[in-house]
PDB file of N, CA, C and O in Angstrom, chain B, residues numbered from 101:
ATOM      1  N   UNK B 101       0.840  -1.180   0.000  1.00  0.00           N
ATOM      2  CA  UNK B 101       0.000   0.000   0.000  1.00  0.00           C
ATOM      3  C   UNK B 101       0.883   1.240   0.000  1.00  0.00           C
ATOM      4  O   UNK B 101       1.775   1.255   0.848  1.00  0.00           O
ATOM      5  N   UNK B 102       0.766   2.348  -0.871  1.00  0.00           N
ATOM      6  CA  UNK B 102       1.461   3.570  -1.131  1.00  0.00           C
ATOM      7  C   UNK B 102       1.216   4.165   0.120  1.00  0.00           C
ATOM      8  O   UNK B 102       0.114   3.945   0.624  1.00  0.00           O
ATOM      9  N   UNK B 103       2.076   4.925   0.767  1.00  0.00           N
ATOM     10  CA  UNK B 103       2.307   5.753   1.830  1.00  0.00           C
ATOM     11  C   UNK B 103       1.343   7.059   1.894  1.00  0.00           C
ATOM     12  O   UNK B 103       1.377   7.841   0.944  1.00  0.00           O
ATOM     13  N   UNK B 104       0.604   7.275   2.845  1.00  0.00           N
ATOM     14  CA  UNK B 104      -0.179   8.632   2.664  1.00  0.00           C
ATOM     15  C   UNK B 104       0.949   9.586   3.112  1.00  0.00           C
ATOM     16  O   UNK B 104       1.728   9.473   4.058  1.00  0.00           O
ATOM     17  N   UNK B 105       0.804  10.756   1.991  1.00  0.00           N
ATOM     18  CA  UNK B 105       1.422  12.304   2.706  1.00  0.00           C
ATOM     19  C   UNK B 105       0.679  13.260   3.438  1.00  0.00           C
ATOM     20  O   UNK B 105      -0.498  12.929   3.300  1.00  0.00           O
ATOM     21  N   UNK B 106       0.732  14.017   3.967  1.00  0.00           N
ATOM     22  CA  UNK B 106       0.108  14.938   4.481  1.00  0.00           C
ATOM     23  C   UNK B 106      -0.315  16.024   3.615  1.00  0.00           C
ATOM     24  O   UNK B 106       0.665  16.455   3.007  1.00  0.00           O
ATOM     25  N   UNK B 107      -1.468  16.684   3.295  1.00  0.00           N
ATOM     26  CA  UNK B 107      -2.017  18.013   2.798  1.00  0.00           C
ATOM     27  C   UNK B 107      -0.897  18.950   2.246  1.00  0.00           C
ATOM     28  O   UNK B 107      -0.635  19.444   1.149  1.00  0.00           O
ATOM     29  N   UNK B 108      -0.191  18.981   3.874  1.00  0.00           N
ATOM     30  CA  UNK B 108       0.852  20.144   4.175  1.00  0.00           C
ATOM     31  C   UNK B 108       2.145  19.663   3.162  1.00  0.00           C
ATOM     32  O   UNK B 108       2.763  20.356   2.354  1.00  0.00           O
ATOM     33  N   UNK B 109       2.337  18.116   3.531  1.00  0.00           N
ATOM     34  CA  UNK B 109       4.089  18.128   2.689  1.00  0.00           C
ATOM     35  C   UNK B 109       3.714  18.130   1.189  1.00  0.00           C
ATOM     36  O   UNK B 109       4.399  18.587   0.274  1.00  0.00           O
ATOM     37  N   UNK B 110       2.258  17.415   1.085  1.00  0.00           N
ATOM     38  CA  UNK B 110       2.012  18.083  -0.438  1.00  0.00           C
ATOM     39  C   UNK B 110       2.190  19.546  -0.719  1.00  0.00           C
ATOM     40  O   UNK B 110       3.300  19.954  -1.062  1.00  0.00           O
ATOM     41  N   UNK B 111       1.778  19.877  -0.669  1.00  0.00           N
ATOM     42  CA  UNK B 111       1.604  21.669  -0.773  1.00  0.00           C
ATOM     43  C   UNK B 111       3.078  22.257  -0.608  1.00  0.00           C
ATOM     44  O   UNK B 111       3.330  23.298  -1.216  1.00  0.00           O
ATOM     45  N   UNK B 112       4.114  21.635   0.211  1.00  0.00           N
ATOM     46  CA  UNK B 112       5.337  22.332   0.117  1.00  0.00           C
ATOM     47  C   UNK B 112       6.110  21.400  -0.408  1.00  0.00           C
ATOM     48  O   UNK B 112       7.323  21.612  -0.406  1.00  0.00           O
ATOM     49  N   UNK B 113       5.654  20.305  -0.912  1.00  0.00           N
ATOM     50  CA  UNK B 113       6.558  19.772  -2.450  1.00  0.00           C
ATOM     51  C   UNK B 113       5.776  20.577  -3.760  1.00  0.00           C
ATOM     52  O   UNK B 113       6.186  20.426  -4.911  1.00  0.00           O
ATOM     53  N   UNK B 114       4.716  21.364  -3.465  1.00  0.00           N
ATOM     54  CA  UNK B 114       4.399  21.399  -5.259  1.00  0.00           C
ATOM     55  C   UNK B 114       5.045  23.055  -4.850  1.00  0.00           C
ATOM     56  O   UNK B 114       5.383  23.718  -5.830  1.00  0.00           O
ATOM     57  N   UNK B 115       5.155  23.474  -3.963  1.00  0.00           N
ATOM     58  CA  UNK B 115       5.803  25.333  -4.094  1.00  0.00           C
ATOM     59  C   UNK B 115       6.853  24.694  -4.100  1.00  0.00           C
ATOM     60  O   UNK B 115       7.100  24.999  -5.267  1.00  0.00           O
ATOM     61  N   UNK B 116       7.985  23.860  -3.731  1.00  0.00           N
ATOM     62  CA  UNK B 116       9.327  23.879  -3.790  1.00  0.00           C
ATOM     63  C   UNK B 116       9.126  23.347  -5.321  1.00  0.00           C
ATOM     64  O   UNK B 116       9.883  24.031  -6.008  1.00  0.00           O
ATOM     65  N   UNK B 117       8.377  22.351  -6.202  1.00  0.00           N
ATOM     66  CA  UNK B 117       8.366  22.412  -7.309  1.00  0.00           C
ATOM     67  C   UNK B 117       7.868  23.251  -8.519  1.00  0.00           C
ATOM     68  O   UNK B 117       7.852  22.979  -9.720  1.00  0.00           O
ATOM     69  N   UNK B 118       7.556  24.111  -7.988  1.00  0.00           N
ATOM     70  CA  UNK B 118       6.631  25.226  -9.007  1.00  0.00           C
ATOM     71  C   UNK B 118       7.958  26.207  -8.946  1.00  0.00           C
ATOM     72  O   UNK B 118       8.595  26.549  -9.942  1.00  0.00           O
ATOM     73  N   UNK B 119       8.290  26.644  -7.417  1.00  0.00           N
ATOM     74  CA  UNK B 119       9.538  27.726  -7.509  1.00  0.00           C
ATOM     75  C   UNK B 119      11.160  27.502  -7.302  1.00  0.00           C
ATOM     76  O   UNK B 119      11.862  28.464  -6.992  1.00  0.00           O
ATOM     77  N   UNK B 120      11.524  26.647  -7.423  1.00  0.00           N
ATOM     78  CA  UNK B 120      13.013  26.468  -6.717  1.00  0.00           C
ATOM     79  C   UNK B 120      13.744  26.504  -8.141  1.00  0.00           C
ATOM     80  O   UNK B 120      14.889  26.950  -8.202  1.00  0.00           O
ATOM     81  N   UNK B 121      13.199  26.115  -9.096  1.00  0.00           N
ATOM     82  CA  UNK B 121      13.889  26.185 -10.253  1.00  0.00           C
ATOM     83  C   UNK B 121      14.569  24.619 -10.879  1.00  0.00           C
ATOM     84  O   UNK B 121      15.043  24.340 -11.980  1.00  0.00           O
ATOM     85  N   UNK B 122      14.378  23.852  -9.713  1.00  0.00           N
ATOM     86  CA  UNK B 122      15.110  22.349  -9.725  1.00  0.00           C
ATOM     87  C   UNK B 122      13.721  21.464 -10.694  1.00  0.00           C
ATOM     88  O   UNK B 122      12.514  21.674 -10.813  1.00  0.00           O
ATOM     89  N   UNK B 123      14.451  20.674 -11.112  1.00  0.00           N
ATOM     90  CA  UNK B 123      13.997  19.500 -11.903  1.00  0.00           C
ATOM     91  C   UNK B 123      12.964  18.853 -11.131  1.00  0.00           C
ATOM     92  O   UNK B 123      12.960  18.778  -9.903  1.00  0.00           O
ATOM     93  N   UNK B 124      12.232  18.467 -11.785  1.00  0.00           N
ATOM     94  CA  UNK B 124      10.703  17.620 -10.685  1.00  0.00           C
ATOM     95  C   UNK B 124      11.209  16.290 -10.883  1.00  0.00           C
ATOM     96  O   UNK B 124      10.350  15.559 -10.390  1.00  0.00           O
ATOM     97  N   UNK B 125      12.238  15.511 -11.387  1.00  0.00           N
ATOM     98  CA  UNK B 125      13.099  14.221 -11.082  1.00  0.00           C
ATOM     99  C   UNK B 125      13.512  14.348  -9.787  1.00  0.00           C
ATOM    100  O   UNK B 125      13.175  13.612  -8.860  1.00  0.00           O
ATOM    101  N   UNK B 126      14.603  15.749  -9.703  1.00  0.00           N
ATOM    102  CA  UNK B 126      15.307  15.631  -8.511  1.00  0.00           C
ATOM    103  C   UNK B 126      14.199  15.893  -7.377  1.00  0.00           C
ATOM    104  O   UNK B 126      13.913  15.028  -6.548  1.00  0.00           O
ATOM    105  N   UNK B 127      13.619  17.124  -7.413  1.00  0.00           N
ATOM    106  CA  UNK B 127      12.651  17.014  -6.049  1.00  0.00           C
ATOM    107  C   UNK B 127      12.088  15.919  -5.725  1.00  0.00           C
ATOM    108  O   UNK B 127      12.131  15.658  -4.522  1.00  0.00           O
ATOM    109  N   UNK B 128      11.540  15.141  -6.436  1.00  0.00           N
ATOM    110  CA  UNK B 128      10.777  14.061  -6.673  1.00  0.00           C
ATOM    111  C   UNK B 128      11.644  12.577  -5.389  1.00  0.00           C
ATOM    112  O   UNK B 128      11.326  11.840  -4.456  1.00  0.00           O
ATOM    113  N   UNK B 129      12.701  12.894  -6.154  1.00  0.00           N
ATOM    114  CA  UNK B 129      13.940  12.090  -5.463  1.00  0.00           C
ATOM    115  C   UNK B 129      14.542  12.371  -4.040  1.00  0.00           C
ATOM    116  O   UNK B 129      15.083  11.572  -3.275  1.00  0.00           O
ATOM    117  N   UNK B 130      14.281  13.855  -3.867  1.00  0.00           N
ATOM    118  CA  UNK B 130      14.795  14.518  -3.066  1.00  0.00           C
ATOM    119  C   UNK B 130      13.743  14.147  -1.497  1.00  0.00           C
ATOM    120  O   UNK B 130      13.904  13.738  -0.347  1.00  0.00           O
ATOM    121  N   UNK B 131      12.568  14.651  -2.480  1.00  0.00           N
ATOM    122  CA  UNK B 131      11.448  14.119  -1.081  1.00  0.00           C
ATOM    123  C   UNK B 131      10.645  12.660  -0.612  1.00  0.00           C
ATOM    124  O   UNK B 131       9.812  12.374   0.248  1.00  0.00           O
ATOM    125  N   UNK B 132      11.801  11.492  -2.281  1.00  0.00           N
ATOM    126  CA  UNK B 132      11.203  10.273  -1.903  1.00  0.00           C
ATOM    127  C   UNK B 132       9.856  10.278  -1.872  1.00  0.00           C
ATOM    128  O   UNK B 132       9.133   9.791  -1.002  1.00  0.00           O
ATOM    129  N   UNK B 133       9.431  11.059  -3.224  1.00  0.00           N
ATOM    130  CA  UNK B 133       8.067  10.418  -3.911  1.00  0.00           C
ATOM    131  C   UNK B 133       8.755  10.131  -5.689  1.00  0.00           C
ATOM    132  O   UNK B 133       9.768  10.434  -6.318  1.00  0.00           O
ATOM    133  N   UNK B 134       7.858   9.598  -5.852  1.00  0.00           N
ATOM    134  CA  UNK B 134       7.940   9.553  -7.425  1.00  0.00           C
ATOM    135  C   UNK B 134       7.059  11.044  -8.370  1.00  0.00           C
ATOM    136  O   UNK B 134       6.127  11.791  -8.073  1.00  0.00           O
ATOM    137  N   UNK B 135       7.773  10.933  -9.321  1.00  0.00           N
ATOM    138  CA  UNK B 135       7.439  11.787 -10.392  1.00  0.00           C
ATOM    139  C   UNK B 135       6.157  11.809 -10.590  1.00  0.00           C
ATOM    140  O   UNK B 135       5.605  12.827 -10.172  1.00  0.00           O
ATOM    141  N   UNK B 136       5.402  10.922 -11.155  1.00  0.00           N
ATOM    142  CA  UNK B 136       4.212  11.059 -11.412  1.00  0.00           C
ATOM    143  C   UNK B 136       3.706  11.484 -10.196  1.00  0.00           C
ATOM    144  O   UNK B 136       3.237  12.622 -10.154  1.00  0.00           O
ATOM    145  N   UNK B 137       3.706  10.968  -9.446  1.00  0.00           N
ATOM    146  CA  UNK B 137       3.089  11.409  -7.539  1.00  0.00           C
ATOM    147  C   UNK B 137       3.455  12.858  -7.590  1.00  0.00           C
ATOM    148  O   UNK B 137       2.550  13.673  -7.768  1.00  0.00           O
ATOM    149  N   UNK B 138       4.324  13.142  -7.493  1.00  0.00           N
ATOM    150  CA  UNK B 138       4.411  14.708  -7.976  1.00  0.00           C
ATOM    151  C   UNK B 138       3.876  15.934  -8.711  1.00  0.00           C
ATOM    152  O   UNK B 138       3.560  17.090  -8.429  1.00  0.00           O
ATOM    153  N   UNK B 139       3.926  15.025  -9.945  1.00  0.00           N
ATOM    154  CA  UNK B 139       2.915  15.816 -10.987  1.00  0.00           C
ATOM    155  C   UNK B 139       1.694  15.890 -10.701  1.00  0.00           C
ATOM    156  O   UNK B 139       1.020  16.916 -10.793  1.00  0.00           O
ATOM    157  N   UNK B 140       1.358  14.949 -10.379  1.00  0.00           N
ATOM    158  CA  UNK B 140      -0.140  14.314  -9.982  1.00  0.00           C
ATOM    159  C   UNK B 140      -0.197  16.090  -8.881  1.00  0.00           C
ATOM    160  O   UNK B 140      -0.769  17.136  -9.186  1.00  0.00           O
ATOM    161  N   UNK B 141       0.202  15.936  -8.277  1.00  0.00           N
ATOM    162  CA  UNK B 141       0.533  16.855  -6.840  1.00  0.00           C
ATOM    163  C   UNK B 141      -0.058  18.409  -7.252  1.00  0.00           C
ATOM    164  O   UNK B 141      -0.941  19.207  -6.939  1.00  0.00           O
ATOM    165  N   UNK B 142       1.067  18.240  -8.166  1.00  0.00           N
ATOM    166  CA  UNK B 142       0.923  19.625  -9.274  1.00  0.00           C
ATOM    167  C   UNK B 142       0.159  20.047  -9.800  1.00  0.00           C
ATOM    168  O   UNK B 142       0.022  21.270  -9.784  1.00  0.00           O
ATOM    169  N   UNK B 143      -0.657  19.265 -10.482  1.00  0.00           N
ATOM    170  CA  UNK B 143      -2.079  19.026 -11.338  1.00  0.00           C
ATOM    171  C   UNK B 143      -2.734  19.749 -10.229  1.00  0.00           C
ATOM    172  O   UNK B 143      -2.970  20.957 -10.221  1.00  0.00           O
ATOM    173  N   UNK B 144      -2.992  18.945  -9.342  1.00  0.00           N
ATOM    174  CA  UNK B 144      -3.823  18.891  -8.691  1.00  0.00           C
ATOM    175  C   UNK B 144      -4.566  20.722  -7.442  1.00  0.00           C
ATOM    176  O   UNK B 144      -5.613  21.306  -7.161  1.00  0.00           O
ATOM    177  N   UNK B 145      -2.740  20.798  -7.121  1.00  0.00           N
ATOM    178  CA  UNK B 145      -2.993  22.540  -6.572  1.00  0.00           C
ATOM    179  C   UNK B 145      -2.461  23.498  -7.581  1.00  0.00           C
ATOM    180  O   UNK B 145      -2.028  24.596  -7.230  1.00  0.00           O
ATOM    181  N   UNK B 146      -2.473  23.272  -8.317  1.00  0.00           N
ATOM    182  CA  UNK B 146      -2.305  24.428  -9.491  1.00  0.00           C
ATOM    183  C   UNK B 146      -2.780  25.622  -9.647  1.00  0.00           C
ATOM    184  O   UNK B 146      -2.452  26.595 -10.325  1.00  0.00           O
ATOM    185  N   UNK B 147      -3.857  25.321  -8.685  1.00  0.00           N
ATOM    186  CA  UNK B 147      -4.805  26.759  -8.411  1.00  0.00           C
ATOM    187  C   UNK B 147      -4.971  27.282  -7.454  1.00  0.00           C
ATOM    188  O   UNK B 147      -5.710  28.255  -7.306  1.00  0.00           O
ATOM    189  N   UNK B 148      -4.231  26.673  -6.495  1.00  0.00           N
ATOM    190  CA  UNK B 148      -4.325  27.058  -4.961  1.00  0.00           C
ATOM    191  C   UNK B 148      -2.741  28.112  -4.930  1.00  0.00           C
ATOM    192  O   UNK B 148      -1.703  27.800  -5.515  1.00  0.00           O
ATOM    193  N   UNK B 149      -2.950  29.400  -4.070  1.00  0.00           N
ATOM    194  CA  UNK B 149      -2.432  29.897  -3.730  1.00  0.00           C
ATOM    195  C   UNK B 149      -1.523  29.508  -2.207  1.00  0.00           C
ATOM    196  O   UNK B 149      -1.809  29.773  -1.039  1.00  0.00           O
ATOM    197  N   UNK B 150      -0.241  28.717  -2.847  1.00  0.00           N
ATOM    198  CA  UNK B 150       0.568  28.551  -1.776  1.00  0.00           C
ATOM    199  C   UNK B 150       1.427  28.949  -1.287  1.00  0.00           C
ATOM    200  O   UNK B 150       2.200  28.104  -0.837  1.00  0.00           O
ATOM    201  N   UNK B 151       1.844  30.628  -1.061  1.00  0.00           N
ATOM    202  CA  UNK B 151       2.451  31.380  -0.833  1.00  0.00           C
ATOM    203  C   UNK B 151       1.384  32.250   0.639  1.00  0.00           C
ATOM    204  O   UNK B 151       1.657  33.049   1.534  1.00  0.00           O
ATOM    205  N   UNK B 152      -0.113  31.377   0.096  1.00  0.00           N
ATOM    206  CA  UNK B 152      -1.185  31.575   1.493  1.00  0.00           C
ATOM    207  C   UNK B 152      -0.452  31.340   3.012  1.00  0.00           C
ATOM    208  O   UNK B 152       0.615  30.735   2.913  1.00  0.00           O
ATOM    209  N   UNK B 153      -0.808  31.683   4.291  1.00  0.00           N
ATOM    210  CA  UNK B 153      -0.707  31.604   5.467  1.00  0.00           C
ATOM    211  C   UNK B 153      -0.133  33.130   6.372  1.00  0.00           C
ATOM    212  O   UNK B 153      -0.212  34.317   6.056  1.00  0.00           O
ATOM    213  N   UNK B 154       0.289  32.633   7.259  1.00  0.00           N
ATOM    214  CA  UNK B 154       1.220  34.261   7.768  1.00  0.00           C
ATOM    215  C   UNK B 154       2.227  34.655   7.059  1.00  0.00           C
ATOM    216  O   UNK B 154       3.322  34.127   6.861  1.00  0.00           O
ATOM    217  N   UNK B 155       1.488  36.235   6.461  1.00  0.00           N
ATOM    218  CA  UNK B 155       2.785  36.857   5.696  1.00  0.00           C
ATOM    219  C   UNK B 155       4.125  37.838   6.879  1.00  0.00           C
ATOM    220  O   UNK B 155       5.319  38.112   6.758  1.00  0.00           O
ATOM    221  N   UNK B 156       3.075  38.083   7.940  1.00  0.00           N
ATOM    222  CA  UNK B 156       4.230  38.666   8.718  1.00  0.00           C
ATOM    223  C   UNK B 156       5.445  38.399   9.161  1.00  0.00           C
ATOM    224  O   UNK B 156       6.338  39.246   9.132  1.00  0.00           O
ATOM    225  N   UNK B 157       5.541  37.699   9.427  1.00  0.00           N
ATOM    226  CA  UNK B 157       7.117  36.878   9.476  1.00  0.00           C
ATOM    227  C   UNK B 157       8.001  37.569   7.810  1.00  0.00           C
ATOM    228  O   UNK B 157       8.958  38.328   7.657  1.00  0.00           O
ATOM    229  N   UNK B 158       7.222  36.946   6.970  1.00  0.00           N
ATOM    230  CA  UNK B 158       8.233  37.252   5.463  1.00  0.00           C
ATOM    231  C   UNK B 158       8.171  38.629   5.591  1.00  0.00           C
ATOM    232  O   UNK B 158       9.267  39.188   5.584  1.00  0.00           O
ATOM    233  N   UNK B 159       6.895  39.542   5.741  1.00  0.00           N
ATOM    234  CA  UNK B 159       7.287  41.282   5.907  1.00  0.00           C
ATOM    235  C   UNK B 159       8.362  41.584   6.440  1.00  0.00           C
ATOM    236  O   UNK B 159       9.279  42.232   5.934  1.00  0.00           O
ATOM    237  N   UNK B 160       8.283  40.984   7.825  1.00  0.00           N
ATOM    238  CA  UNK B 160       9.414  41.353   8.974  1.00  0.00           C
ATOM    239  C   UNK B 160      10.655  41.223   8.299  1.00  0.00           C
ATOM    240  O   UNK B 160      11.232  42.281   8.049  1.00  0.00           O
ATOM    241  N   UNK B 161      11.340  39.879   7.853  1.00  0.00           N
ATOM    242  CA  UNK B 161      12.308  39.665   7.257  1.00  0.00           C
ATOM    243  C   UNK B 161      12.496  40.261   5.680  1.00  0.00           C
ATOM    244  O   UNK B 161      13.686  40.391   5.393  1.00  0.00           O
ATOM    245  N   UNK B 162      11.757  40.565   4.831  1.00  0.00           N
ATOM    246  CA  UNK B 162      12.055  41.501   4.078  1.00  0.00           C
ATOM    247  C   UNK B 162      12.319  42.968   4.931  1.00  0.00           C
ATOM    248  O   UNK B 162      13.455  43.424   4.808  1.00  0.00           O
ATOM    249  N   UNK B 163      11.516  43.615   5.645  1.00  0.00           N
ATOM    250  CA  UNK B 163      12.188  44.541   5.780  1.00  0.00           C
ATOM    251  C   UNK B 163      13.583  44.376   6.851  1.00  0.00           C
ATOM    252  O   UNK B 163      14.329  45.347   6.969  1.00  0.00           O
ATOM    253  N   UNK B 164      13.706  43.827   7.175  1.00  0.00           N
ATOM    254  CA  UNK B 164      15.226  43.366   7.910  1.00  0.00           C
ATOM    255  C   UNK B 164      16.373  43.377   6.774  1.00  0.00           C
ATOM    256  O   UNK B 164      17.316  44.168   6.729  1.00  0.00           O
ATOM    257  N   UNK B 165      16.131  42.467   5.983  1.00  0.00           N
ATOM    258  CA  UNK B 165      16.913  42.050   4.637  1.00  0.00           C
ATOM    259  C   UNK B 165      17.272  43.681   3.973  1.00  0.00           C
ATOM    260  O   UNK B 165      18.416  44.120   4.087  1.00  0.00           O
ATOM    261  N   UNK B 166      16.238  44.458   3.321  1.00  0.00           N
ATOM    262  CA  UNK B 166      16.082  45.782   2.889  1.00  0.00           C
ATOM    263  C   UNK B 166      17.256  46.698   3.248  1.00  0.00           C
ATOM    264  O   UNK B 166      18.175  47.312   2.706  1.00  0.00           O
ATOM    265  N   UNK B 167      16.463  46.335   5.060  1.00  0.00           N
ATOM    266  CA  UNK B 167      17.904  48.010   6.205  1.00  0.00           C
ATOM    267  C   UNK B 167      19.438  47.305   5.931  1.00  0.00           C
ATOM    268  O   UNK B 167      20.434  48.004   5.743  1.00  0.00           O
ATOM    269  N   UNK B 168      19.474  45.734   5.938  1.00  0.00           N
ATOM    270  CA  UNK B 168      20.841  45.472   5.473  1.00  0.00           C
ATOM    271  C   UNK B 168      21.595  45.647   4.594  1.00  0.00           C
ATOM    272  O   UNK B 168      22.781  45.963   4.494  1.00  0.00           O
ATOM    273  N   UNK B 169      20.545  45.336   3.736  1.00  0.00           N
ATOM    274  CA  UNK B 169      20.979  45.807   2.651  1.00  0.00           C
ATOM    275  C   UNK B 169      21.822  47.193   2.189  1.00  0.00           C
ATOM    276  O   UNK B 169      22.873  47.492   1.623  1.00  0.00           O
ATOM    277  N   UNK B 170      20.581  47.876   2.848  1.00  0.00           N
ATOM    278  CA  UNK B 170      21.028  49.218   2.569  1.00  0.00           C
ATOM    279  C   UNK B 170      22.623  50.045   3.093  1.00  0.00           C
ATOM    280  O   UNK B 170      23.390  50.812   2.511  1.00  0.00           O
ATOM    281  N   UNK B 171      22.602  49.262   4.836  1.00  0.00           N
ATOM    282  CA  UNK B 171      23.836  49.674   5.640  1.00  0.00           C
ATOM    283  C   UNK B 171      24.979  48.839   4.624  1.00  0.00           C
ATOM    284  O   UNK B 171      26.131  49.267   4.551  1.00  0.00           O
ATOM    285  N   UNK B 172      24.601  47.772   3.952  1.00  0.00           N
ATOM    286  CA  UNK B 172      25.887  47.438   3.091  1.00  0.00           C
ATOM    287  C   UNK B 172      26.522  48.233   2.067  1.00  0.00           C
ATOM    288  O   UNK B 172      27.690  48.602   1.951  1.00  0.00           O
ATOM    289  N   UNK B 173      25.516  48.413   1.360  1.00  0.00           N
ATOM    290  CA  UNK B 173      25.787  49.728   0.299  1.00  0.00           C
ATOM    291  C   UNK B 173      25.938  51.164   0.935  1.00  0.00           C
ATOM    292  O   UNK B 173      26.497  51.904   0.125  1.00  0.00           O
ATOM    293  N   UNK B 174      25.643  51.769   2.053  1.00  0.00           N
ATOM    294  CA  UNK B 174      26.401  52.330   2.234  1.00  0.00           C
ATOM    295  C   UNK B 174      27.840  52.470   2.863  1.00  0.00           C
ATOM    296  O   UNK B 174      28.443  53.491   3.191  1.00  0.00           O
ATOM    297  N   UNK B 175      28.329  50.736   2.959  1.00  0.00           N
ATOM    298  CA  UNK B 175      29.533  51.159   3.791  1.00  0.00           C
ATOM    299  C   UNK B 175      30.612  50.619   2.790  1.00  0.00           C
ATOM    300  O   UNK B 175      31.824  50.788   2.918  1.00  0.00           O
ATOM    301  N   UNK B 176      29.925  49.878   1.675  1.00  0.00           N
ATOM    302  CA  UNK B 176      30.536  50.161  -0.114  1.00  0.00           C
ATOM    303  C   UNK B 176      30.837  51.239  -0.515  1.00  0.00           C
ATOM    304  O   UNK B 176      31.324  51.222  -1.645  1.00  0.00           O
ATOM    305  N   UNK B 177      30.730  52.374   0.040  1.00  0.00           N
ATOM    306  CA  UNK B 177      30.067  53.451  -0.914  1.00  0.00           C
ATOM    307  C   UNK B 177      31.624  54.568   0.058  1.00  0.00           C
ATOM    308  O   UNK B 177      32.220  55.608  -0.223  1.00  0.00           O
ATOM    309  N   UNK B 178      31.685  53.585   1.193  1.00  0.00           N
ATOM    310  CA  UNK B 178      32.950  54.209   2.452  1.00  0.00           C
ATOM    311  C   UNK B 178      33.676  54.027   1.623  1.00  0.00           C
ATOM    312  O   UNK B 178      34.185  54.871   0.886  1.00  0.00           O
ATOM    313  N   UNK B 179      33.835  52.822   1.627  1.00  0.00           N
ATOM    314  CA  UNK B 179      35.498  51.832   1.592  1.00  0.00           C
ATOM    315  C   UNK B 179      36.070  52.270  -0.079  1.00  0.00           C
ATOM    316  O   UNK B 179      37.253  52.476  -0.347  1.00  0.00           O
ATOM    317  N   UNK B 180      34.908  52.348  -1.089  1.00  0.00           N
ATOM    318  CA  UNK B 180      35.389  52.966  -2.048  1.00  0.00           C
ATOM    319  C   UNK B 180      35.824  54.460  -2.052  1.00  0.00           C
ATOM    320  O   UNK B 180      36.826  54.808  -2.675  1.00  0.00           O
ATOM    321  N   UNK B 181      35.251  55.118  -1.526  1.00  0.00           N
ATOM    322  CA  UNK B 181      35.663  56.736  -1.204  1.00  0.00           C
ATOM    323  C   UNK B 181      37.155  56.471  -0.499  1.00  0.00           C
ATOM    324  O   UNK B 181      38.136  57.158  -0.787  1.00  0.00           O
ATOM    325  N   UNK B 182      37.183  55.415   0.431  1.00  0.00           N
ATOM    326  CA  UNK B 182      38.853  55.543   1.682  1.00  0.00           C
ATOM    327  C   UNK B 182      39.840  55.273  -0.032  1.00  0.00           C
ATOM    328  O   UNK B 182      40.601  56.016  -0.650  1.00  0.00           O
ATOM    329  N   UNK B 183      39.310  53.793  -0.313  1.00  0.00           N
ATOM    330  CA  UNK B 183      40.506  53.470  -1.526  1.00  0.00           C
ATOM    331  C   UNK B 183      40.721  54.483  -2.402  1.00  0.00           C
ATOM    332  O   UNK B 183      41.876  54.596  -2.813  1.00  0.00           O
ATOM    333  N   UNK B 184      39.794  55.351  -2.845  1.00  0.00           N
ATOM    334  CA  UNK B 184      40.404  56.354  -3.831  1.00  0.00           C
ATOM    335  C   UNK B 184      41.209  57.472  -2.841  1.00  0.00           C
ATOM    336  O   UNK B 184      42.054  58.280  -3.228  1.00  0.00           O
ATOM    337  N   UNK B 185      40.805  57.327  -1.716  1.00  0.00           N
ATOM    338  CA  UNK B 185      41.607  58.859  -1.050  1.00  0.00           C
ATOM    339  C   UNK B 185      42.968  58.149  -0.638  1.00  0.00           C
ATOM    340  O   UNK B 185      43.961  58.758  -1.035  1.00  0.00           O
ATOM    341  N   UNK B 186      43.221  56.962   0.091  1.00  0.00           N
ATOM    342  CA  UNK B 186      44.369  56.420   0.070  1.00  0.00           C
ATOM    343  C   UNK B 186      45.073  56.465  -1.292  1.00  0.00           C
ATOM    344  O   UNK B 186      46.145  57.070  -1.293  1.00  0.00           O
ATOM    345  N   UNK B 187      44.654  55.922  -2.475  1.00  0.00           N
ATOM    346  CA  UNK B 187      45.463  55.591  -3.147  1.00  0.00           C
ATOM    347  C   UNK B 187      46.088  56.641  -3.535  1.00  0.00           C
ATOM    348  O   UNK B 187      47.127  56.491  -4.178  1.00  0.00           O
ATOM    349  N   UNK B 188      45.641  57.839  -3.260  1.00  0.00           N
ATOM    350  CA  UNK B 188      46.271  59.312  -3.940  1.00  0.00           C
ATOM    351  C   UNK B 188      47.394  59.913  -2.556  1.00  0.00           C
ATOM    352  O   UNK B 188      47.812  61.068  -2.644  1.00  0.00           O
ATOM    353  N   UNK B 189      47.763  59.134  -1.466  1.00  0.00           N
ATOM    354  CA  UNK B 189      48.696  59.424  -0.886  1.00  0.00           C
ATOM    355  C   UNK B 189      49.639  58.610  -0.760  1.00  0.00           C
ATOM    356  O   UNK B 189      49.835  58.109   0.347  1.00  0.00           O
ATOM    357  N   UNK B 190      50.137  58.407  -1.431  1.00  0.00           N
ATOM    358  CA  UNK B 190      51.146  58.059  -2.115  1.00  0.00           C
ATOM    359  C   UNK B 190      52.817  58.425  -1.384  1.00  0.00           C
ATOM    360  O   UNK B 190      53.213  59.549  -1.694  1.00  0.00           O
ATOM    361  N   UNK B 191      53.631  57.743  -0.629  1.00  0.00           N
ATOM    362  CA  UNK B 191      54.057  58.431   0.264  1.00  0.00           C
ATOM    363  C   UNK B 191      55.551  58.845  -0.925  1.00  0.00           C
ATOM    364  O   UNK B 191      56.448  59.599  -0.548  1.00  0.00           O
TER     365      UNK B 191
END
């Protein structure tokens, strides 16, 4: 008798297969189902929005990600200003 999955590990094998960019062999392999079981998977929520549940967490961490971002580029923005002023003193 084939193994039941859960709702849930369905639903986050067909978003890791809809978005990760990887082959539906390897996921397939990866999560120890078969391909067709997969597709089947696929077929099946194709229309369901699975990016659904709490977005706050991902807000939070996008804007976390964002301010880092930003303090990186500006301390790119240092280190290139020091290297051009160093390099012109020249002893």
């Amino acid at each position: 008798m084939a193994p039941r999955y859960s709702e849930e590990f369905q639903r986050d094998a067909v978003r890791i297969a809809t978005t990760s960019g990887l082959t539906r062999p390897r996921i397939a392999s990866d999560l120890g189902v078969g391909v067709s079981t997969l597709n089947k998977w696929v077929q099946q929520h194709q229309n369901d929005d699975l990016m659904s549940g709490p977005h706050e967490d991902v807000e939070k961490e996008n804007a976390r990600l964002r301010k880092e971002n930003r303090v990186l580029r500006e301390e790119r923005e240092v280190l290139k200003k020091a290297t051009i002023f160093f390099a012109g003193q020249k002893a």
